[in-house]
C-alpha positions, 0 to 999 in steps of 0.5 A, a space after each residue: 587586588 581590587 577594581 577600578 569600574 572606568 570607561 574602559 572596563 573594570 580595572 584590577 589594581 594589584 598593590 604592595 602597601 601604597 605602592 602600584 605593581 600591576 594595572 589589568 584591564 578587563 578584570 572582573 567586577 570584584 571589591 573596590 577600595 579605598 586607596 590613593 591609586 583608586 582615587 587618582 585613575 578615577 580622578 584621571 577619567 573624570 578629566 580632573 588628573 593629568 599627572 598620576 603621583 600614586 607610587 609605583 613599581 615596575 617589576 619584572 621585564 628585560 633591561 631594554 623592556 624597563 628602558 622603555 617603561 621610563 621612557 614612556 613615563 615621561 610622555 606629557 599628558 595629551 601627547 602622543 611619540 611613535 614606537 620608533 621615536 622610543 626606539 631611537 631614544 634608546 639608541 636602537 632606532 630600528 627597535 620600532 618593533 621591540 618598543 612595541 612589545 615592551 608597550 605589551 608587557 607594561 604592568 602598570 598601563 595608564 599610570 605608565 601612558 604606553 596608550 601614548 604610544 602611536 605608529 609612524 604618522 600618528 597610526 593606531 597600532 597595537 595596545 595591549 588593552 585593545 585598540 578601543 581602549 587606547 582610542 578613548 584614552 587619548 579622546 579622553 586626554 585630548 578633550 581634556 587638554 583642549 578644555 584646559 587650553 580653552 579654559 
């Protein structure tokens, strides 16, 4: 594992040779390296990365939990989909809550953007990295969509 220092906390990034397996917040101050997965989330909080092309790995997690990992996967940069949106993608619109404990348990949050994830009306609910975190990740990806569309 190595950390990732970001505006969010240290994260620990865990690897298979180039490929992402586990992204955990709040790890401890430890090494850092060189690797195209430091460079992008870097990249990414610097507003200079929208779209994450590292590889990665979503292993372990039920077959309804990796349904719900692709699904967030292809929420565009800057834009939010609510729990139950997911839930009714997946054919099981009352799953709302079921969608949100699958958010919990991504290994790979910011890479896979369950920050993106929002309750009915666009509310703050549940993040596994904390509400704080989530708010300044989609401040952080508003501010840049909205530089970018400005120009």
């Amino acid at each position: 594992m190595f950390v990732v220092d970001s505006p969010i906390g240290p994260l620990g990034v865990t690897v298979a040779g180039d490929t992402v397996i586990k992204v955990r917040f709040g790890a401890r101050p430890g090494p850092s390296a060189e690797h195209p997965a430091a460079a992008q989330l870097t990249e990414y909080f610097a507003g200079e990365l929208t779209d994450f092309t590292v590889p990665f790995e979503l292993r372990g997690g039920s077959e309804f939990e990796r349904a719900v990992w692709a699904e967030i996967a292809k929420i565009p940069y800057g834009e939010m989909i609510t729990y139950g949106a997911i839930a009714t993608a997946l054919g099981d619109p009352g799953a709302a809550r079921a969608v949100g404990t699958a958010c919990n348990h991504n290994p790979v949050p910011v890479i896979v953007p369950c920050h993106r994830v929002v309750g009915a009306g666009g509310k703050m609910v549940g993040f596994g990295g904390g509400l704080d975190r989530k708010r300044k990740l989609l401040e952080l990806e508003a501010r840049v969509a909205l530089a970018r569309a400005w120009g």
